[in-house]
C-alpha positions as CSV (number, residue, x, y, z in Angstrom):
1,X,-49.4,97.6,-9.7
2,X,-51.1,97.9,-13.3
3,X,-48.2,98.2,-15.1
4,X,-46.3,95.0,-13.5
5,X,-49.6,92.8,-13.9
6,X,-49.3,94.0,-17.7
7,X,-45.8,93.2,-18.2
8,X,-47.2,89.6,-16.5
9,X,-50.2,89.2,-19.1
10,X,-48.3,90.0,-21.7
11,X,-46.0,87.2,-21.2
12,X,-49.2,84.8,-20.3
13,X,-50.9,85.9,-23.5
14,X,-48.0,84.3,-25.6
15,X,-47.6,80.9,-23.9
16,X,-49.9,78.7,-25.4
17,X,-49.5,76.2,-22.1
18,X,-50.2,78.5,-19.8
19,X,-53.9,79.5,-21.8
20,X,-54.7,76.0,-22.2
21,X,-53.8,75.2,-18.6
22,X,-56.6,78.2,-17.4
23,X,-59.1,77.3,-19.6
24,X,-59.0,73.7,-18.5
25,X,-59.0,75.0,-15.1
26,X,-61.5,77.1,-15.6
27,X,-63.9,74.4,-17.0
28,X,-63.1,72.0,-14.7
29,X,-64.5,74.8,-12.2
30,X,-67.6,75.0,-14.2
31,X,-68.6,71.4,-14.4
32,X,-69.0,71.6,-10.6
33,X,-72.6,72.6,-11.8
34,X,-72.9,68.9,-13.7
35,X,-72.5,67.5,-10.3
36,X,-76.4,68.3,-10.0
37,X,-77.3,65.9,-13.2
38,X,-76.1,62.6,-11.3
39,X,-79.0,60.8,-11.3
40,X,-79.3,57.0,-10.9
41,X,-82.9,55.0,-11.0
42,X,-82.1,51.6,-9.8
43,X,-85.7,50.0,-10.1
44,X,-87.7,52.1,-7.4
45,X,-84.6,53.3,-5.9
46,X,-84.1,57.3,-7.3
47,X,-80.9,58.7,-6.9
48,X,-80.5,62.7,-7.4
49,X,-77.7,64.0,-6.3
50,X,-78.6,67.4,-6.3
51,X,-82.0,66.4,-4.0
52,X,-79.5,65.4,-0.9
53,X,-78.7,69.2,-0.3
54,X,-74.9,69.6,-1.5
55,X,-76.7,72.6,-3.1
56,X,-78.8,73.8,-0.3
57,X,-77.3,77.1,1.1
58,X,-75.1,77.7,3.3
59,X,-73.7,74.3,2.8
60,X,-73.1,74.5,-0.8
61,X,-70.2,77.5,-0.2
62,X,-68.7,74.8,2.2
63,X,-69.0,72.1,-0.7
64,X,-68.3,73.8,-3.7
65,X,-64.9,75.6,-2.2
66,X,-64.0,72.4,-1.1
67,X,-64.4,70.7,-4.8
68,X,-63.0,73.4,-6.5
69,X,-59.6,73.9,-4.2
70,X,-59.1,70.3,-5.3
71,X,-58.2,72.0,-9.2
72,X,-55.7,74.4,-7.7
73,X,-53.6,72.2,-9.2
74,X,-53.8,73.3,-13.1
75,X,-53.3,76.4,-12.1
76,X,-50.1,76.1,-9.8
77,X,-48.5,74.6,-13.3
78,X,-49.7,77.8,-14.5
79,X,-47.6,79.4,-11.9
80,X,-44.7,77.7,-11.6
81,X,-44.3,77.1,-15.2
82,X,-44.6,81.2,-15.3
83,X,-41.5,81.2,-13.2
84,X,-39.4,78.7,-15.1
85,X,-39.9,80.5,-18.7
86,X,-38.4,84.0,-17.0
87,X,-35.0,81.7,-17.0
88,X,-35.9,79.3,-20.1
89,X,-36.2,82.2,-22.7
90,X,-33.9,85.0,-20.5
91,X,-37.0,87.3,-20.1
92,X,-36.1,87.7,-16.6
93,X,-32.5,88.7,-17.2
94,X,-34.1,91.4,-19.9
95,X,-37.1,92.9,-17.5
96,X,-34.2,93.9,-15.1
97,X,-32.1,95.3,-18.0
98,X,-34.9,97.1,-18.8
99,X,-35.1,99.0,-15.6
100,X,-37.5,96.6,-13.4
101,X,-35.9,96.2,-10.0
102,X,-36.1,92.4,-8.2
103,X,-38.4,93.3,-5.8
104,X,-40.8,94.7,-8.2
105,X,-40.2,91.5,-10.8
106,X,-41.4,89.5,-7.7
107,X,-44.2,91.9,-6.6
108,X,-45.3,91.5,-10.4
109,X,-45.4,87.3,-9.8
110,X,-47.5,87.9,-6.3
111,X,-49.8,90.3,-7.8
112,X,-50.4,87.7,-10.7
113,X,-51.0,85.1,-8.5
114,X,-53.6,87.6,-6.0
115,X,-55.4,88.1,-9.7
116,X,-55.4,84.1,-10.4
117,X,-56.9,83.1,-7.2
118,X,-59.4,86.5,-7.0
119,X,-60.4,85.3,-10.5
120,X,-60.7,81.9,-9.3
121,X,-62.7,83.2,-6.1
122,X,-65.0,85.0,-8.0
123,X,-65.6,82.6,-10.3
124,X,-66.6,80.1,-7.9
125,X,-68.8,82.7,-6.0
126,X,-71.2,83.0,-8.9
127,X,-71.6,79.5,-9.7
128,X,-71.9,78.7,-6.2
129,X,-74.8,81.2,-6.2
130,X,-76.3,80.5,-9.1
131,X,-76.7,76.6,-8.3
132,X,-77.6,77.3,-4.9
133,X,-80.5,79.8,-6.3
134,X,-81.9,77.3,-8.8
135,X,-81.9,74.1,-6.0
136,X,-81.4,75.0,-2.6
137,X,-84.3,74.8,-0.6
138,X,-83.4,77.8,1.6
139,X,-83.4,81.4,-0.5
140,X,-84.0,83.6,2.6
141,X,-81.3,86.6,2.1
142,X,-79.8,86.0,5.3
143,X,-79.4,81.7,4.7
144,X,-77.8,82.6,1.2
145,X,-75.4,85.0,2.4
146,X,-73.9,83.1,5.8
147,X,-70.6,80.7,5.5
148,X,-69.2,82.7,2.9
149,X,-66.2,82.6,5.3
150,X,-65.5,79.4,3.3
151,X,-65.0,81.8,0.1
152,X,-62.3,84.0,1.6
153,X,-60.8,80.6,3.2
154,X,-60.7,79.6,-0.7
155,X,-58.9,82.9,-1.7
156,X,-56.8,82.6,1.0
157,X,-55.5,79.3,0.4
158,X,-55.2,79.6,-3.8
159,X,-52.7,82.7,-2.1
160,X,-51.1,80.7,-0.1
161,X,-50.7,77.9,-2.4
162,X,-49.6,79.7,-5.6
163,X,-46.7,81.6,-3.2
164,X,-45.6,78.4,-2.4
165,X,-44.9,77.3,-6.0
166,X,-43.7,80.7,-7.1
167,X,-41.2,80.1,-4.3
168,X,-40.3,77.0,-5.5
169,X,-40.5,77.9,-8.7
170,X,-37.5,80.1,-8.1
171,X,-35.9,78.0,-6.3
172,X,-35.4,74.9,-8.4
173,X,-36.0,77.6,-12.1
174,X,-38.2,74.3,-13.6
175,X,-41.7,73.6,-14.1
176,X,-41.4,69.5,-13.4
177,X,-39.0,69.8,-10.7
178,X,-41.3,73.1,-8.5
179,X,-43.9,70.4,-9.0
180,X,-41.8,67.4,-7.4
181,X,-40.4,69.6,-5.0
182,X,-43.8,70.0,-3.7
183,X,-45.3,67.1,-3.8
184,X,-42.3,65.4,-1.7
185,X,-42.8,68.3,0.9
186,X,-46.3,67.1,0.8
187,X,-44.5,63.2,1.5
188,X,-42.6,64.2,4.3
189,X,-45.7,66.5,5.8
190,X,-47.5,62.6,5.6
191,X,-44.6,60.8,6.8
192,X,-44.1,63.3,9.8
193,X,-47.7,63.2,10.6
194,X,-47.5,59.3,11.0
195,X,-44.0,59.4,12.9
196,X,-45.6,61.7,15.7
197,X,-49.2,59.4,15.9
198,X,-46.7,56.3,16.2
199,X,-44.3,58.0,18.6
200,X,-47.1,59.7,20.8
201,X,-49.2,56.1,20.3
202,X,-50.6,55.7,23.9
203,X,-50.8,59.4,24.7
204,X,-54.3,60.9,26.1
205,X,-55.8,63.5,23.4
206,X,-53.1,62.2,20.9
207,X,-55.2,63.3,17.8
208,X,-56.1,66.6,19.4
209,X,-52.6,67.4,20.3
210,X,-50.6,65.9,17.4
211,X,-53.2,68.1,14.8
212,X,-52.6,71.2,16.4
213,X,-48.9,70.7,16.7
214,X,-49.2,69.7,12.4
215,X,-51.4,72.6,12.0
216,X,-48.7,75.2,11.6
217,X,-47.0,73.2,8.6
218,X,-47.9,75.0,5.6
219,X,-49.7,71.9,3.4
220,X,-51.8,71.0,6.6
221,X,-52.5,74.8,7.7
222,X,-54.0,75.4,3.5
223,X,-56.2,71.9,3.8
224,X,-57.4,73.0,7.4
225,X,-58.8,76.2,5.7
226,X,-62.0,74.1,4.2
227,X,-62.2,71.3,6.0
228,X,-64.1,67.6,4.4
229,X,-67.6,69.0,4.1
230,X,-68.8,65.3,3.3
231,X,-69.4,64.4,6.7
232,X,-71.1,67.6,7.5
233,X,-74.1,66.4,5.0
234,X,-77.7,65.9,6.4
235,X,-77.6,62.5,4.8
236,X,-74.6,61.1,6.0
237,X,-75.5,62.1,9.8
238,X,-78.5,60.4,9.5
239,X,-76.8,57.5,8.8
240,X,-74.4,57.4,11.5
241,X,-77.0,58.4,13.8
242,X,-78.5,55.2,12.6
243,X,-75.5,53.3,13.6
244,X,-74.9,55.0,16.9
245,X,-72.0,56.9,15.4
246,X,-71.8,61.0,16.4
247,X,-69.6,63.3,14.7
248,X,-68.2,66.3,16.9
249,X,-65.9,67.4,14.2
250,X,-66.1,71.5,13.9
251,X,-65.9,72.7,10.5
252,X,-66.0,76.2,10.7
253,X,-63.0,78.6,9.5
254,X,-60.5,79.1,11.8
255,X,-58.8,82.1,12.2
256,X,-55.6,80.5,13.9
257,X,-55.3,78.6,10.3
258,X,-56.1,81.5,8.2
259,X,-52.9,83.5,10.1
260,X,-50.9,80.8,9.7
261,X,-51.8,80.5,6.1
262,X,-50.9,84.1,5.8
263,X,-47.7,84.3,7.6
264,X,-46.6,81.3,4.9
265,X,-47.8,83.3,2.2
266,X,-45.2,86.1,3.5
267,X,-42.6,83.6,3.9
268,X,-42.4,82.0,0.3
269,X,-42.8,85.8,-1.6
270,X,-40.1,87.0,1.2
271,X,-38.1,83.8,0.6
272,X,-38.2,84.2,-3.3
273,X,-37.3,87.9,-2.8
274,X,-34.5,86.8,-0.8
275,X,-33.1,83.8,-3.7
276,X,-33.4,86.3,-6.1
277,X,-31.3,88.8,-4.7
278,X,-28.9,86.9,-3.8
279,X,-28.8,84.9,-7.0
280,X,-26.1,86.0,-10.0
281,X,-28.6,86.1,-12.8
């Protein structure tokens, strides 16, 4: 395993993209902790982001997984781009000259993207921590340390995610294209979606039974890993309470989703296995 996530770093250390990409990522991640110096003063209104308990533990693991998974993004062009140089400058062609076997070239691109998101994980973890210990109003050991389901849920779904592009990556042996290829499968996730709440229009329990038939689609099963964890705020259920509204959404990490994450992850390194043995390289 060490010597295939060298071989991987190696490559990564010489693409100047690929270290821009991370440390945008990266930073991105980190100004998470400007979210607490929003502050408006409108007259006597105060505004203070940080004072409506985003940080508070255990919400804030809900919250800042939830921010953060939205960046998976830069590093997915980290991934896939990854992918598309192997065939670009031939190095993939040469590693298997050189005595690497396919299945090992594509355990070296899973163990890569296990290191991204653990990096990524970890990362998030100790600013999550550290903002939660400088303005949450709860720092009793056993609040702090509850809901950190949500941080495997994030680790889990980077996982998920990246094996998606590394498959696609293969598959289409571009950047652009792994990128387009995903974001229609994304499209026609939507599209479906709609299709089965307009066919089904009239049904009892059509929400209820057209998410849990949706939830085994790979983009819905990763975004049903963290669920929205705006309307889970103090704040905003004291506001619908004020309205007569009541929320009876559950938020809590399912384990249905995170096996059905998993069992995708399998499919797209299985599937890129699979193109790449077959393929005439």
């Amino acid at each position: 395993m060490l010597r295939l996530l060298t071989i991987e770093f190696h490559k990564l250390r010489h693409n100047t993209a690929s270290k821009v990409l991370t440390i945008i990522y990266f930073g991105l991640l980190t100004c998470i902790a400007l979210i607490a110096a929003i502050k408006f003063d409108i007259g006597p209104i105060e505004f203070h982001l940080a004072d409506m308990g985003i940080f508070n533990f255990p919400y804030i693991w809900h919250f800042n997984t939830f921010m953060a998974s939205l960046l998976k993004f830069f590093l997915l062009l980290v991934i896939v781009s990854m992918m598309a140089n192997e065939y670009s400058y031939k190095t993939l062609k040469q590693n298997l000259i050189d005595g690497l076997s396919k299945k090992e070239f594509i355990l070296s691109k899973f163990y890569t993207v296990v290191t991204f998101a653990g990096f990524s994980t970890l990362f998030v973890f100790i600013v999550s921590l550290v903002l939660g210990l400088i303005y949450s109003d709860y720092n009793e050991f056993a609040i702090i340390f509850s809901d950190l389901e949500y941080i495997l849920a994030f680790f889990i779904k980077l996982v998920g995610f990246f094996s998606m592009g590394l498959f696609f990556g293969i598959l289409v042996k571009r950047s652009a294209f792994a990128v387009g290829a995903m974001v229609v499968w994304l499209i026609i996730e939507s599209i479906f979606k709609g299709y089965l709440f307009y066919a089904f229009r009239g049904v009892d329990n059509i929400f209820e039974s057209v998410n849990s038939f949706m939830r085994f689609l790979p983009f819905e099963a990763m975004s049903n890993l963290i669920k929205e964890p705006f309307s889970r705020l103090g704040a905003v259920r004291s506001v619908a309470n004020t309205v007569g509204e009541q929320f009876t959404k559950s938020y809590d990490v399912q384990i249905l989703d995170v096996l059905i994450v998993c069992i995708w992850t399998f499919i797209f390194i299985y599937g890129s296995f699979r193109l790449l043995k077959k393929r005439d390289l």
